[in-house]
C-alpha angles and dihedrals in degrees: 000000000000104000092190095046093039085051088048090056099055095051096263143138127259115211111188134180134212104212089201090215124066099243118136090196080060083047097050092041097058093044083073094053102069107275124140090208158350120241101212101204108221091157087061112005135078110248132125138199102276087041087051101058082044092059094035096056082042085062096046092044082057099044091250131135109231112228117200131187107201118212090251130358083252099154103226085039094062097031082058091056085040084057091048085069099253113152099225148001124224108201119216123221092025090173096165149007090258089059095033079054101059084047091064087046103051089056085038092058101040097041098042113182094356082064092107089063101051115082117223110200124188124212119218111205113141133055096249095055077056088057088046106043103101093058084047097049087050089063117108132238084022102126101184150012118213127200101242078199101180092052098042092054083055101045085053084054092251094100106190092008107110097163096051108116103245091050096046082048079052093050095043087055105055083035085060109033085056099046089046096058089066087214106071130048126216119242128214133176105234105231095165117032094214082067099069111073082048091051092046082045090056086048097269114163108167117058116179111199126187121233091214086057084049092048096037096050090034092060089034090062092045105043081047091057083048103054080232096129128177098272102017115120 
């Protein structure tokens, strides 16, 4: 079973982490702490093959769904991580429902008839996949659509600036168009927790989180507590 896509289908939300180091034992810690899956980052992070269906088996020994962003949407690159066991690809630079199409397609093909339990997530990062989002969310077999926030601002001409105006009316959008289609969820990556509960309010149903921000704000608090703070002899 898919725990994040059988969530999705009964209205729930998916919380996934994104343990930041290749480590299946990461992988397979956080999985008993309450996540739904683990994003494994091939676009920016380190892993291989063999690395990837470690990870991969770490996530489903857990009862997670593992998560991966290839490098590029290349077909026989993705089928090959498809191979390697991960529950679902989330392709990055979806900039229209021809390419959020062949998406769908790619996992259709390599996963035949386990395809309804594989999640295909598209990621929104420029201006134009914002002009084209209602004729992406209306593919179908697409689960989810997922704020590439950094690139977006960028795209808006604000790089780095996600609260500038141009670039929140960006988020909204994508934020609304999804929740309105009533088939596929928006995705955010949490950077402040307070955000979250706002985010779920707006119909948000895919929340990424980063293990380094858990462990940062985690030994923060505590030295805090502690009166040990970064400097101090």
């Amino acid at each position: 079973m898919n725990r994040a896509k059988d969530k999705l289908r009964r209205r729930g939300t998916v919380l996934v982490i994104n343990p930041d180091f290749p480590s299946p034992a990461l992988v397979e810690h956080f999985g008993g702490l309450g996540f739904d899956a683990a994003f494994i980052d091939c676009e920016h992070g380190s892993a291989g093959f063999e690395r990837v269906e470690e990870l991969a088996r770490a996530a489903r020994a857990a009862g997670m769904t593992s998560i991966l962003r290839p490098r590029s949407c290349e077909r026989s690159l993705v089928t090959r991580y498809l191979d390697r066991g991960v529950g679902g690809i989330q392709f990055p630079g979806i900039e229209d429902a021809a390419a959020a199409r062949e998406a769908v397609h790619i996992v259709r093909a390599a996963r035949g008839s386990n395809f309804a339990d594989t999640l295909v997530v598209a990621m929104i990062e420029s201006a134009g996949a914002v002009d084209n989002l209602p004729a992406i969310v209306a593919v179908e077999g697409l689960d989810a659509v997922v704020v590439g926030l950094a690139d977006l601002s960028r795209s808006l001409g604000h790089p780095g600036d996600g609260q500038h105006p141009d670039v929140r009316r960006a988020v909204e959008r994508i934020i609304g168009v999804a929740s309105g289609s009533k088939r596929v969820v928006a995705g955010f990556n949490l950077h402040r927790w307070e955000d979250g509960r706002e985010l779920m309010d707006k119909g948000v149903r895919w929340l990424t989180l980063h293990a380094k921000a858990l462990l940062g704000r985690g030994t923060k608090e505590l030295c805090g507590l502690l009166g040990n703070t970064a400097g101090s002899p």
